[in-house]
Backbone as CSV, one residue per row, in Angstrom:
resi,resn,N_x,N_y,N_z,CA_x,CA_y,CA_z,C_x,C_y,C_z
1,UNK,13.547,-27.724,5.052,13.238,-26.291,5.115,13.420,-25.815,6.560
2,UNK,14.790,-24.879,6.620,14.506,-24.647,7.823,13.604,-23.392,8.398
3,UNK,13.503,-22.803,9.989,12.779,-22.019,10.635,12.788,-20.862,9.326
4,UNK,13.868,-19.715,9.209,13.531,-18.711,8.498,12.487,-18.987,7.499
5,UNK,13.036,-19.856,6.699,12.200,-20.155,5.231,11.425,-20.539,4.989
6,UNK,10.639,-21.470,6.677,9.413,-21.710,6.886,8.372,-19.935,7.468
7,UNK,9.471,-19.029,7.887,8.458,-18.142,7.833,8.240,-17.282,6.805
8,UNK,9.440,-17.332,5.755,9.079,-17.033,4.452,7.911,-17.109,3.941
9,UNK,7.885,-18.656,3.821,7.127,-18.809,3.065,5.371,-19.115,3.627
10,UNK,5.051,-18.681,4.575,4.294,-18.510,5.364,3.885,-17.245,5.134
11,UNK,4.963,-16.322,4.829,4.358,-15.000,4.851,3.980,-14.688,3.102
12,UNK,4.106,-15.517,2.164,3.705,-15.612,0.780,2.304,-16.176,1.196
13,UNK,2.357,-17.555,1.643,1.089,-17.834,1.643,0.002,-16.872,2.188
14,UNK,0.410,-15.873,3.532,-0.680,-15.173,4.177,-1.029,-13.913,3.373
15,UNK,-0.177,-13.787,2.600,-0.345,-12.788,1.512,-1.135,-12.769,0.209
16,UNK,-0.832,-14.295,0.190,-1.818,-15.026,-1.384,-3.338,-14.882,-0.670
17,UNK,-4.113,-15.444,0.398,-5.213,-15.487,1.382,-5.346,-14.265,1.342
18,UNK,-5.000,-12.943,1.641,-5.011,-11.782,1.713,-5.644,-11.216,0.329
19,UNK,-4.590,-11.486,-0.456,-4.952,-11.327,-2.141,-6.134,-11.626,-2.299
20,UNK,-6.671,-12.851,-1.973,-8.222,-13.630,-2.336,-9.320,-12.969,-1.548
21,UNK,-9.356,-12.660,0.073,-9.909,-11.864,0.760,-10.455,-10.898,-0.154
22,UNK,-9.208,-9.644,-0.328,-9.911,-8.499,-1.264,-10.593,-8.693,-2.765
23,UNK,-9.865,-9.813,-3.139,-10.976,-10.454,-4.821,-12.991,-10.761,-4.070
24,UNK,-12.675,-11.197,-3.049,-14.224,-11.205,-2.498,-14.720,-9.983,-2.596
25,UNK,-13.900,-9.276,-1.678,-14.823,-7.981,-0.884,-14.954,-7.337,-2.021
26,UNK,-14.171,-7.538,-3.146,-14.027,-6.351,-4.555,-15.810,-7.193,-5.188
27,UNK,-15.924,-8.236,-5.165,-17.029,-8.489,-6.121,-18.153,-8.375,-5.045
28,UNK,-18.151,-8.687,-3.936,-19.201,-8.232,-2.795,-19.770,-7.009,-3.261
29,UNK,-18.919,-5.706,-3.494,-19.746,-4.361,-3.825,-20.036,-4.234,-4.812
30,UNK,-19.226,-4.986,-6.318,-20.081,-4.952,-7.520,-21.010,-5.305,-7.131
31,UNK,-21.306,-6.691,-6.728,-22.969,-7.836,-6.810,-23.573,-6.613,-5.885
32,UNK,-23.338,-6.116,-4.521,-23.610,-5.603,-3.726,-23.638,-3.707,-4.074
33,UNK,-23.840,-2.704,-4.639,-23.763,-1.901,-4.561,-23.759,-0.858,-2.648
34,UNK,-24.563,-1.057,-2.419,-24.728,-1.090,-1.158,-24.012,-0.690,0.279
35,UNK,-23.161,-2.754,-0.357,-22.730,-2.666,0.939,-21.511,-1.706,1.358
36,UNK,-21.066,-1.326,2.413,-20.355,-0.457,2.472,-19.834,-0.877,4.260
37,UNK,-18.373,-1.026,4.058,-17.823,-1.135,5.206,-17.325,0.241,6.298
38,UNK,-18.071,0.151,7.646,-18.124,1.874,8.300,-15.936,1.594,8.709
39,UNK,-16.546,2.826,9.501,-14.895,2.921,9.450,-14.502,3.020,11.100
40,UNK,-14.113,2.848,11.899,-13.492,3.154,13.388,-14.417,4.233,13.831
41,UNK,-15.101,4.343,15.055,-15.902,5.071,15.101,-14.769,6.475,16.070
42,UNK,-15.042,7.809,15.449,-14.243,8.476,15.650,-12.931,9.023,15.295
43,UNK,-13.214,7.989,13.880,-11.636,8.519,12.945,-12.186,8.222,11.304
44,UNK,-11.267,8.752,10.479,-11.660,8.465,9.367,-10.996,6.979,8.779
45,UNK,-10.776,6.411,9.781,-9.644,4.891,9.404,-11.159,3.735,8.959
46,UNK,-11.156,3.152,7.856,-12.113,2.080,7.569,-11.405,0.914,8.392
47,UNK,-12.393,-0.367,8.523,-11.985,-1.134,9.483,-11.208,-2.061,8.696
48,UNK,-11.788,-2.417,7.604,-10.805,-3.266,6.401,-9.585,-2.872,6.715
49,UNK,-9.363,-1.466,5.954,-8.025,-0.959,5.813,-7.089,-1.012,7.052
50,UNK,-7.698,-0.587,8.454,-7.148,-0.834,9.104,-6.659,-2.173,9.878
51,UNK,-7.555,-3.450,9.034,-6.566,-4.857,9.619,-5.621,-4.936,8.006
52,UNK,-5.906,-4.463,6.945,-4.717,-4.371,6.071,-3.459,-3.703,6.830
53,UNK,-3.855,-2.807,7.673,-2.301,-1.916,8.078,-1.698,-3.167,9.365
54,UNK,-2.502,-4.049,9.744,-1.989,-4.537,10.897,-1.239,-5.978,10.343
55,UNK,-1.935,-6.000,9.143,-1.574,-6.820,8.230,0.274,-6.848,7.694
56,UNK,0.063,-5.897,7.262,1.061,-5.336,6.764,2.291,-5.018,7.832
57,UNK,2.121,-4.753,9.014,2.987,-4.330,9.693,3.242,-5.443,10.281
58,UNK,2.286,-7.036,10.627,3.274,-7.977,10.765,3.731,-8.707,10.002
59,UNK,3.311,-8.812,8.810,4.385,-9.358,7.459,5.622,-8.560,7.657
60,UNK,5.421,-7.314,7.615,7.317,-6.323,7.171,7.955,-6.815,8.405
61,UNK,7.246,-7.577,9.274,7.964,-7.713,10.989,8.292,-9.240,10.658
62,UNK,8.195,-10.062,10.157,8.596,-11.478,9.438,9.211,-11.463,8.868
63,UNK,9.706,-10.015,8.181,10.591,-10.043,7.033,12.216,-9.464,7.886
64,UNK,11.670,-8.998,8.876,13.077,-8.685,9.326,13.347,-9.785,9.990
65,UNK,12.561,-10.912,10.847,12.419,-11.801,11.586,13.421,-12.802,10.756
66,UNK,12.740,-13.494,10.057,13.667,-14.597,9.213,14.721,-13.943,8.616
67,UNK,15.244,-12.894,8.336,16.454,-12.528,8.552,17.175,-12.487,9.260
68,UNK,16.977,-11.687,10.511,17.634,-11.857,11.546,17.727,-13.824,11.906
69,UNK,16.997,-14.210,12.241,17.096,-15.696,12.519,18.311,-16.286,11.531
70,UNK,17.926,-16.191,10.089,19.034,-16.936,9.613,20.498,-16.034,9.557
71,UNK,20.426,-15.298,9.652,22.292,-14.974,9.840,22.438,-15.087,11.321
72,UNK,21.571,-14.921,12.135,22.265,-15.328,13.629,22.492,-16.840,13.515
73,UNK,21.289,-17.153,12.938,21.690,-19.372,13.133,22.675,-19.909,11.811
74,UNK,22.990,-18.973,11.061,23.555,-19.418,9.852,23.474,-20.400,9.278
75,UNK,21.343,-19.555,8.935,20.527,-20.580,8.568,20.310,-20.253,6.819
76,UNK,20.783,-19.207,6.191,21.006,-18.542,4.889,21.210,-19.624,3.826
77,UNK,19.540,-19.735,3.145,19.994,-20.632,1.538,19.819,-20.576,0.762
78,UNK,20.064,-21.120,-0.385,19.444,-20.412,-1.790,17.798,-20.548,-1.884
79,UNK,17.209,-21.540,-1.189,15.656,-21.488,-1.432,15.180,-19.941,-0.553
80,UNK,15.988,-19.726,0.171,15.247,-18.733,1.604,16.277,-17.413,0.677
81,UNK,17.211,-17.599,-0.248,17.483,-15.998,-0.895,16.482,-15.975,-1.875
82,UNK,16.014,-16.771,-2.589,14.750,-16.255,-3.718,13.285,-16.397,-3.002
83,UNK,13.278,-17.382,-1.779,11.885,-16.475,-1.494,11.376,-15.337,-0.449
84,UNK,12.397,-14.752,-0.009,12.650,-13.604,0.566,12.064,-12.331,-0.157
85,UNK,12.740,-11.902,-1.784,12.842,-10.777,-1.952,11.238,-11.085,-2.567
86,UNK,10.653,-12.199,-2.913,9.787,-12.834,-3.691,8.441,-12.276,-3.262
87,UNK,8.635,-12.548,-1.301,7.726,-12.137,-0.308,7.917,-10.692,-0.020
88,UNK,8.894,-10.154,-0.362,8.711,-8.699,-0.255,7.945,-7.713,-1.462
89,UNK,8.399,-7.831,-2.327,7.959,-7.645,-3.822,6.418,-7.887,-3.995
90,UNK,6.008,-9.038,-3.726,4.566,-9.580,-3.697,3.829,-8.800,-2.416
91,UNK,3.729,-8.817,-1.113,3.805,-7.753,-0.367,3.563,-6.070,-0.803
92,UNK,4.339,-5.860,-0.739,4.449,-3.833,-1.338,3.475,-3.758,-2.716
93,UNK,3.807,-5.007,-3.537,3.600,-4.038,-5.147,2.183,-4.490,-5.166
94,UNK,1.301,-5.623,-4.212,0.171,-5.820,-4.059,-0.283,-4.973,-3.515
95,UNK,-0.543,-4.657,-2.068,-1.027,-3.446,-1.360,-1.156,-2.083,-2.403
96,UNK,0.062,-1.322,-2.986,0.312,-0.681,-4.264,-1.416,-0.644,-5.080
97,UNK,-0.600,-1.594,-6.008,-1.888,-1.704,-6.713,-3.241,-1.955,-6.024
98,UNK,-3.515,-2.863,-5.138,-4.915,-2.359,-4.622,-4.936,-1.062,-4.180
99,UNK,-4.230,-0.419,-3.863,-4.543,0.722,-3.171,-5.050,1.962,-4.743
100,UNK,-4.468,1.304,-5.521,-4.699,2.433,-6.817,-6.261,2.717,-6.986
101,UNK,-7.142,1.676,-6.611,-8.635,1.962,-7.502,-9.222,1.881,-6.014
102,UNK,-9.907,3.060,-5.934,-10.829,3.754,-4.606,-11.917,2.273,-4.759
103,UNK,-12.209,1.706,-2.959,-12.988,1.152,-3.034,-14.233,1.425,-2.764
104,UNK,-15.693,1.057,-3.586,-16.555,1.531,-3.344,-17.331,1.140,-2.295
105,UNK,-16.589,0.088,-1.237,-17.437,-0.238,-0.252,-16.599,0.062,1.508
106,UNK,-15.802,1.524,0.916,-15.145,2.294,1.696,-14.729,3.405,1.311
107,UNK,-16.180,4.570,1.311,-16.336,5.587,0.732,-15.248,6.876,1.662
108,UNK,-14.545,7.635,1.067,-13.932,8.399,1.790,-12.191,8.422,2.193
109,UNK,-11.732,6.647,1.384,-10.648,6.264,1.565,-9.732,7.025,1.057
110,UNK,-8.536,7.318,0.648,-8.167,7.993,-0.227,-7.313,6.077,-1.264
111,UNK,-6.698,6.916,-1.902,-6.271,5.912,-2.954,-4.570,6.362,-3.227
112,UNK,-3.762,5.371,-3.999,-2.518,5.620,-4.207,-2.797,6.410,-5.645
113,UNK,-1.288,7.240,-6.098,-1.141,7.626,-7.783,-1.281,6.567,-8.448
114,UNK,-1.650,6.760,-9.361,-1.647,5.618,-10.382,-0.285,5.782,-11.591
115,UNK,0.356,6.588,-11.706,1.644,7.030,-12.122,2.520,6.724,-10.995
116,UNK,2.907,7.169,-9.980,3.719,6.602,-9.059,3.560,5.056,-8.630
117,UNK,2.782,4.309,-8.894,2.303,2.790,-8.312,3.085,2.241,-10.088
118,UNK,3.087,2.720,-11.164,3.452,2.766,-12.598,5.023,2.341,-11.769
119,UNK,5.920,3.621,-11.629,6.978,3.601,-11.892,7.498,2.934,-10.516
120,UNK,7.448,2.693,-9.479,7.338,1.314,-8.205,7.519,0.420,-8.436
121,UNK,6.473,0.244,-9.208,6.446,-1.568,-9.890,7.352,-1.804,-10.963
122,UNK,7.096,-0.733,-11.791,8.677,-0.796,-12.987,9.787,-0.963,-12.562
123,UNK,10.237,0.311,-11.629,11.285,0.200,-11.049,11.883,-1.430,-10.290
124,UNK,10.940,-1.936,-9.828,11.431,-3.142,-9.402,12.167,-3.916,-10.333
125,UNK,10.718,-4.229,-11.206,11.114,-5.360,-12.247,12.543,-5.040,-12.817
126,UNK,12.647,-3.934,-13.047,14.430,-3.292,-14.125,15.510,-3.683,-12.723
127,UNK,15.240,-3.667,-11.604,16.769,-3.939,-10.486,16.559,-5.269,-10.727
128,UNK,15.442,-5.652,-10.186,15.390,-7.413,-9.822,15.639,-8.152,-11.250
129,UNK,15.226,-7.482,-12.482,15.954,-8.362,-13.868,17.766,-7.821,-13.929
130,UNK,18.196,-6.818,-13.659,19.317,-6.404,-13.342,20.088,-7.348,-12.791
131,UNK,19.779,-7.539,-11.267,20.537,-8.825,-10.665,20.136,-10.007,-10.776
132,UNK,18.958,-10.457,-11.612,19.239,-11.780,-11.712,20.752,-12.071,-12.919
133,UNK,20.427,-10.898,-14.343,21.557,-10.814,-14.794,22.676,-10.896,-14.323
134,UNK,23.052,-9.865,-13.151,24.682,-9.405,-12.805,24.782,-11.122,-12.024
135,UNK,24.031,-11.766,-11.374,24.131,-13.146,-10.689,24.978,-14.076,-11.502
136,UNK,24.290,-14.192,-12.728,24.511,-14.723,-13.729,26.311,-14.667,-14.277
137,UNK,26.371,-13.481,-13.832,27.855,-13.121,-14.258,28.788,-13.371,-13.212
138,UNK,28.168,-13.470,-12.292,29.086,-13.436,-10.524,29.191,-12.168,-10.239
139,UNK,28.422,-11.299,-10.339,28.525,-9.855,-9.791,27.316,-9.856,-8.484
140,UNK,27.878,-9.162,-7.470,26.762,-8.949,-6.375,26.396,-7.871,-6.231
141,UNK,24.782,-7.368,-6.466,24.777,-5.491,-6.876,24.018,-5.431,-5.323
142,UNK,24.872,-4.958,-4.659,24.095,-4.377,-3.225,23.267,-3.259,-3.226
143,UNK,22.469,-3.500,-2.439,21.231,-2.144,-1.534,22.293,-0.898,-1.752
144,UNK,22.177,0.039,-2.262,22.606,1.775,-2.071,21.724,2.632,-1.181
145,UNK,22.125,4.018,-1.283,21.425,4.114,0.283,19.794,4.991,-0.320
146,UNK,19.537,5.044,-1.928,18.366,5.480,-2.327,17.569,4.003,-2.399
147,UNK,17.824,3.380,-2.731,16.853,1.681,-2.626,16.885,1.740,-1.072
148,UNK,17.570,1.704,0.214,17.167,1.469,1.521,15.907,2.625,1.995
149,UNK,16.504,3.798,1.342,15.186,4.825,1.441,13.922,4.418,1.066
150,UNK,14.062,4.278,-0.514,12.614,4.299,-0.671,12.086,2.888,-0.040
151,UNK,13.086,1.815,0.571,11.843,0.596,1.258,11.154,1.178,2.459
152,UNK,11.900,2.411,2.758,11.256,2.785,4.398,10.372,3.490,3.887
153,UNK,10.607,4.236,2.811,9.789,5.627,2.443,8.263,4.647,2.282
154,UNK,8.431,3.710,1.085,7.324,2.840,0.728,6.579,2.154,1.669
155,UNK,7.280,1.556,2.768,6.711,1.208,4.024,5.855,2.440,4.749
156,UNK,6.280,3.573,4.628,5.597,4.371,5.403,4.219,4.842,5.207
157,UNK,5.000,5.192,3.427,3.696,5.564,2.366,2.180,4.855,2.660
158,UNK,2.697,3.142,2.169,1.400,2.194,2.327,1.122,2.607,3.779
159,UNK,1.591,2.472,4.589,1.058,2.120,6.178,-0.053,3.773,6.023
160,UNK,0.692,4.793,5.619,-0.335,5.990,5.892,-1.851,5.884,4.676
161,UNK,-1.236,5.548,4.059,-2.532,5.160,2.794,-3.802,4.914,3.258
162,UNK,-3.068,3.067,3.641,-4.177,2.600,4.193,-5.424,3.051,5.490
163,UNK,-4.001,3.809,6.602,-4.899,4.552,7.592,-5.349,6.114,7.441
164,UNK,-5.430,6.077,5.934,-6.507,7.450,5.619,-5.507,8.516,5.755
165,UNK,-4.107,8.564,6.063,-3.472,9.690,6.717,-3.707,9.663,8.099
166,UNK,-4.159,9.448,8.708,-4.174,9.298,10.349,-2.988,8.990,10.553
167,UNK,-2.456,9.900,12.015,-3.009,10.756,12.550,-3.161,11.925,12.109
168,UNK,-2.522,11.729,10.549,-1.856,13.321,10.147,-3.149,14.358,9.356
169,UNK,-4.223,13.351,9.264,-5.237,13.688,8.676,-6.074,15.090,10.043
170,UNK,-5.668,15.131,10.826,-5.729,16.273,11.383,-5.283,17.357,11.180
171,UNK,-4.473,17.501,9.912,-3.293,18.805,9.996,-3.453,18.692,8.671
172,UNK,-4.099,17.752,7.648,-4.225,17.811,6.394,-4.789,19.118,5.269
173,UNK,-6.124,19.625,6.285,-6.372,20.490,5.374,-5.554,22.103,5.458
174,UNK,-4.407,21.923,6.307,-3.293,22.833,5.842,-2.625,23.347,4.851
175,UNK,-2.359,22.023,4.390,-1.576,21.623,3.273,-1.893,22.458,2.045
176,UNK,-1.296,22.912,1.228,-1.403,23.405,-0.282,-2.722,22.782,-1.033
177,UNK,-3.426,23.052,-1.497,-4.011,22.548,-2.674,-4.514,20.920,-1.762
178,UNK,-5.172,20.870,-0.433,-5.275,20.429,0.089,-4.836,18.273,0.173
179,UNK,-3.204,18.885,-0.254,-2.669,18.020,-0.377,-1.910,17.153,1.005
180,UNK,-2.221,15.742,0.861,-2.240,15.237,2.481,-1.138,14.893,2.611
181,UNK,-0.559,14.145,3.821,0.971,14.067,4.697,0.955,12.739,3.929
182,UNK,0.387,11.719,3.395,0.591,10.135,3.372,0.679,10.423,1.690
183,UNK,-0.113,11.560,0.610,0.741,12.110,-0.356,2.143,12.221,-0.889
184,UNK,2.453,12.575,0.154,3.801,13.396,0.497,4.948,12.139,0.134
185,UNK,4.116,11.695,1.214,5.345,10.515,1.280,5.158,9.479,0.195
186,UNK,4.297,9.111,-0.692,3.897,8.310,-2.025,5.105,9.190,-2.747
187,UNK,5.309,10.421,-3.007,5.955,11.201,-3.545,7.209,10.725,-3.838
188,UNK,7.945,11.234,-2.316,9.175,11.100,-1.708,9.754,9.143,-2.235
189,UNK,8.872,8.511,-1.853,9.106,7.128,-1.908,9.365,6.866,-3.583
190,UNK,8.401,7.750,-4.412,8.742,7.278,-5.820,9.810,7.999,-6.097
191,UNK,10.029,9.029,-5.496,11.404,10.185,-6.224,12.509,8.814,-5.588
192,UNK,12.642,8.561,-4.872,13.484,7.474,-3.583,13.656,6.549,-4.978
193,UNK,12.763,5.995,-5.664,12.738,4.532,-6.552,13.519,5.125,-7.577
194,UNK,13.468,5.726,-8.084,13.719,6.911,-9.294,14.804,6.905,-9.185
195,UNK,15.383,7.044,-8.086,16.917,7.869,-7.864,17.839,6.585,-8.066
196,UNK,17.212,5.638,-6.986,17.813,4.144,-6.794,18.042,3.642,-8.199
197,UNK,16.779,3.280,-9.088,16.806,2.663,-9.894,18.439,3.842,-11.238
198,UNK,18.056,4.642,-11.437,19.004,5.300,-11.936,20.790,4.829,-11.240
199,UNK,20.861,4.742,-9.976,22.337,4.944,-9.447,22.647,3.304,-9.854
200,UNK,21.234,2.315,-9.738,22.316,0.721,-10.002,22.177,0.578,-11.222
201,UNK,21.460,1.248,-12.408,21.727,1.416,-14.548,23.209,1.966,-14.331
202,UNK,23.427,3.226,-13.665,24.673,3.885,-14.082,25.895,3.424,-13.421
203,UNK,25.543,2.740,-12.450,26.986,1.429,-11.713,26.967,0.237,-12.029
204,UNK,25.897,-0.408,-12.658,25.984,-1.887,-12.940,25.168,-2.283,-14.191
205,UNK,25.354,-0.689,-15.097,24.765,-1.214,-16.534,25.741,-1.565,-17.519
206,UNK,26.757,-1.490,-17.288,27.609,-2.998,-17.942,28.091,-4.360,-17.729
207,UNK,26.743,-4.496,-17.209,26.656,-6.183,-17.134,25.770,-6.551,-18.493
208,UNK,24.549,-5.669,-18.498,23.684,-5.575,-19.393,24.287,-5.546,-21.068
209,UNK,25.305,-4.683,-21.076,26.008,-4.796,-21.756,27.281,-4.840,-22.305
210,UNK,27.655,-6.343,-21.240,28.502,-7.322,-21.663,30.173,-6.781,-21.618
211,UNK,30.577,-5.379,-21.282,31.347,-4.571,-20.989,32.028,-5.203,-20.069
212,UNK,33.491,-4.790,-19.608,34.514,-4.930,-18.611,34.426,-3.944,-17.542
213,UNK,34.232,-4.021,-16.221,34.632,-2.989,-15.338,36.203,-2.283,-15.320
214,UNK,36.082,-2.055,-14.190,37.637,-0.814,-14.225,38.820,-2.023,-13.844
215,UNK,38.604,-2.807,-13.492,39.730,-3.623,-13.147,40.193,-4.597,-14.039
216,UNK,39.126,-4.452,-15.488,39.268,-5.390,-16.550,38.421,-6.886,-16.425
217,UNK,37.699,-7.241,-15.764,37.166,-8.050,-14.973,35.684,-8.392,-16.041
218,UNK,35.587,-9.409,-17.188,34.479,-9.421,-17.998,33.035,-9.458,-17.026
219,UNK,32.227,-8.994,-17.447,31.349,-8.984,-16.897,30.186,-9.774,-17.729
């Protein structure tokens, strides 16, 4: 196993530990009604959430890391291409879903859609069963430029989630129907998935079904 794929998979494991962390703190406030974690004194950022964001921002920084490392060392293998997207996926669609159900021992947090966190996670599963298919066939379905969006959009989304909207939570109660800036972007990021997932069905949904491309080429 080389360097990249040792930080791969390093960053699954710190993610699984992560996972278990919040299974505590989640039954801490059942058993515990009570307890209640304060938040940064002088902002509305909880302190949890905010080592989740620090969390989070050096996992997505590992993920560019062992990339970069293995195409500069042309260190690229099949164990380090499936546990790459493995650690990304597990990553986003975790944070996601915790973020869906308000915690009660961080009153004031806000929370993700629970319809947009729906179609995120769908959306994945339909590309990533997509190309394991088109693989299967020898087809390679690349990143388009609505899947590169919504990973930034989604990166941004979670990162503002978790920090309450800060800084933007200053300028929040502007907003329409006092709708916040880290909203916005949950939005944008699912319209982003939406779009993506639609452009690789309508370019690479005849693999699915077993069809010839334009060059005659079975698929």
């Amino acid at each position: 196993m080389n360097t990249p794929t040792k930080i791969t998979f390093s960053r699954i494991i710190a993610i699984v530990v992560m996972i278990i962390t919040l299974v505590v703190f989640y039954f801490i406030g059942v058993f515990n009604p009570s307890f209640v974690i304060p938040n940064i004194p002088g902002t509305n950022i909880n302190w949890l959430y905010f080592g989740l964001f620090i969390f989070f921002v050096l996992a997505s920084f590992t993920d560019f890391l062992d990339g970069y490392l293995a195409r500069k060392n042309n260190q690229v293998t099949d164990l380090g291409k499936f546990l790459d997207p493995v650690a990304d996926k597990l990553l986003v669609n975790s944070m996601v879903i915790f973020l869906i159900v308000p915690a009660s021992y961080a009153p004031g947090q806000m929370s993700w859609s629970l319809w947009c966190a729906i179609i995120l996670v769908a959306r994945d599963i339909i590309v990533d069963a997509l190309r394991f298919i088109a693989a299967q066939k020898g087809v390679v379905i690349a990143a388009n430029i609505f899947g590169k969006a919504k990973t930034v959009l989604e990166m941004i989304a979670v990162s503002l989630v978790l920090l309450n909207s800060w800084p933007f939570s200053y300028f929040d109660g502007t907003w329409p129907n006092s709708l916040k800036i880290a909203q916005i972007f949950v939005y944008l990021c699912t319209i982003a998935s939406v779009l993506s997932g639609v452009v690789y069905m309508v370019k690479y949904g005849h693999v699915l079904l077993g069809k010839k491309n334009e060059s005659g080429t079975s698929k």
